[in-house]
N, C-alpha and C positions, 0 to 999 in steps of 0.2 A: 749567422750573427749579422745584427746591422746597428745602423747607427743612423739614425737621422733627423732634420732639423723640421717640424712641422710646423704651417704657418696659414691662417687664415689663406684662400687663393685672392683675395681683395688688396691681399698686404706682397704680393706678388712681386708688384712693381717699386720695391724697395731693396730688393735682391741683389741687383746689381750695384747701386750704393752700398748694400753691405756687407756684399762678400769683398768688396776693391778694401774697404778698412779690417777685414777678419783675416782674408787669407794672401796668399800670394803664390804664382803658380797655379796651375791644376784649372781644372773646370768644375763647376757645380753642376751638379744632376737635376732636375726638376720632373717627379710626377705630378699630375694632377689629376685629385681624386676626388670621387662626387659622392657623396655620402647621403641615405636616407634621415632625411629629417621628419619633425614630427607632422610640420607644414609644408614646407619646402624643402629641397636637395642642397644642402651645404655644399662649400668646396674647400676643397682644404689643399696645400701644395707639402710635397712629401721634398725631402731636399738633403741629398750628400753629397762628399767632398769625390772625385776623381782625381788623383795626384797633386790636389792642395795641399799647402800644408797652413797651419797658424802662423798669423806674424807675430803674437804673444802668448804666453802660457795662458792656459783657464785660468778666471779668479774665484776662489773659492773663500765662505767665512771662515777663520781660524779655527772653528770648532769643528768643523768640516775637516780641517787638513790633519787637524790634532786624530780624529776618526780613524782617517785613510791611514794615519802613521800607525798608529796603533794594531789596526785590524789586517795592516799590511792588504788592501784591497783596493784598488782604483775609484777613485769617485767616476768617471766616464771614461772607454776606453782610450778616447783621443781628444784634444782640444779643437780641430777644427770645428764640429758641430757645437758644442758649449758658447765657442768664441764668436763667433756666428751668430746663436741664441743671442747673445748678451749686444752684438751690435743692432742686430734687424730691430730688438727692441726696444735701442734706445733712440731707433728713428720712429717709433712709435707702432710697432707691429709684433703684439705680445706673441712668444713662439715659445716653443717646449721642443728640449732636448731630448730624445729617445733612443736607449740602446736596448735590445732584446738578444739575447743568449740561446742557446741551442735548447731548443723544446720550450724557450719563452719559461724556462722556471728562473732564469735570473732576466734581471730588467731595473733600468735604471732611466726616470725622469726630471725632468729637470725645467723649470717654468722660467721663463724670464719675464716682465716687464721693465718697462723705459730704464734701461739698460742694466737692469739687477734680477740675481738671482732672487724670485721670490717664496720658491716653492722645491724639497729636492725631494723623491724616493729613491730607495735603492736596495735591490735584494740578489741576494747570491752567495758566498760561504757564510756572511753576517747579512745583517738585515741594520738600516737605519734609514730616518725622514728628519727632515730640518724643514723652520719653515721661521720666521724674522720675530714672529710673537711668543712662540711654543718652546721652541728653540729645539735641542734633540728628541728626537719618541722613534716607536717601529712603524713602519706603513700600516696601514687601516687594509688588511683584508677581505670586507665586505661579505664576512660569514655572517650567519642569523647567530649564530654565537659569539661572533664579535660583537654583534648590533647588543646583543644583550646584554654582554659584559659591561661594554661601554656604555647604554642606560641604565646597569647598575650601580657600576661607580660612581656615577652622576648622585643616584640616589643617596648610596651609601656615605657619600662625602659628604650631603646634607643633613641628613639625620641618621644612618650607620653607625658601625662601629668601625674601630683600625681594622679586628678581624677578617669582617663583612669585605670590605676593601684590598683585602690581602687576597683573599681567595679569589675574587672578580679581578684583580690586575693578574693571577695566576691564569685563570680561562683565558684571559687576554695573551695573555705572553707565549699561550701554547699554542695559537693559532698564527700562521705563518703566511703572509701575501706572499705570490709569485709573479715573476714580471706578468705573465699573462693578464692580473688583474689592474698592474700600474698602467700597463700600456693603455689597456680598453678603455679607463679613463681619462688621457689622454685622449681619444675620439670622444666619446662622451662630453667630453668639456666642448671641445671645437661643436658640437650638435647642440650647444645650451641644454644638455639633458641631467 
């Protein structure tokens, strides 16, 4: 299992400003990773906590906390990496929070920009995504069966019936993302892909 805060390598030298306002104690780990681009070789810095801990809780939206109460399930396993996210960002270095689970079938992401969360997935005994416009849904998959459900509902909400609609959010709802597929997107974003 891990946990960790990934961040442009450009946005690097913001680290130090904001792990001294995230944590207190402990030392931050820093890899850095070079990733095939389509042009170029992106860099991305990979980043956890060593015997840090948070100097405040995570902030999460109320719909969010009302979730975790309910499903009895964690939104991220620790706040060091979230609180982190949410400060590196708001010195201007959008970062995503990453936890991946034994065998990568649970996994939870978490986007920050200029200091808010703006993007969450999460999968493991429940499944749920938040995101500021959409507000609750399940993570996106990226099955050809998702693709399709999801461009038929499209259709069916315009000219469809409820029916139509019914059975295409059912194809939906049966197909299940696992962190394996949140995580990769996570790279994939950092690669503009």
């Amino acid at each position: 299992m891990f946990a960790w805060l990934v961040v442009s390598e450009d946005k690097v030298g913001l680290l130090g400003a904001a792990t001294a306002k995230a944590w207190t104690g402990g030392d931050a780990v820093i890899a850095h990773l070079e990733l095939a681009g389509r042009k170029e070789p992106r860099r991305v810095a990979i980043v956890w906590a060593d015997r840090a801990k948070a100097r405040r809780p995570a902030l999460w939206p109320d719909v969010l906390d009302d979730w975790k109460d309910i499903y009895e399930e964690p939104l991220f396993p620790n706040d060091e990496i979230t609180v982190l996210a949410a400060e590196l960002s708001g010195l201007g270095a959008p970062a995503a929070a990453v936890f991946g689970g034994p065998g990568l079938v649970q996994g939870t992401v978490a986007w920050y920009e200029k200091g808010a969360l703006i993007s969450y997935e999460h999968v493991g005994s429940s499944s749920v995504s938040w995101d500021p416009d959409d507000g609750l849904g399940r993570p996106f998959d990226g099955t050809p069966a998702s693709i399709a459900a999801l461009g038929g509902r499209r259709v069916a909400k315009l000219f469809g019936s409820d029916k139509s609609l019914d059975v295409l959010t059912r194809i939906d709802n049966a197909n299940r993302a696992i962190g394996e597929v949140l995580i990769g997107r996570v790279f994939y974003r950092f690669l503009d892909t």
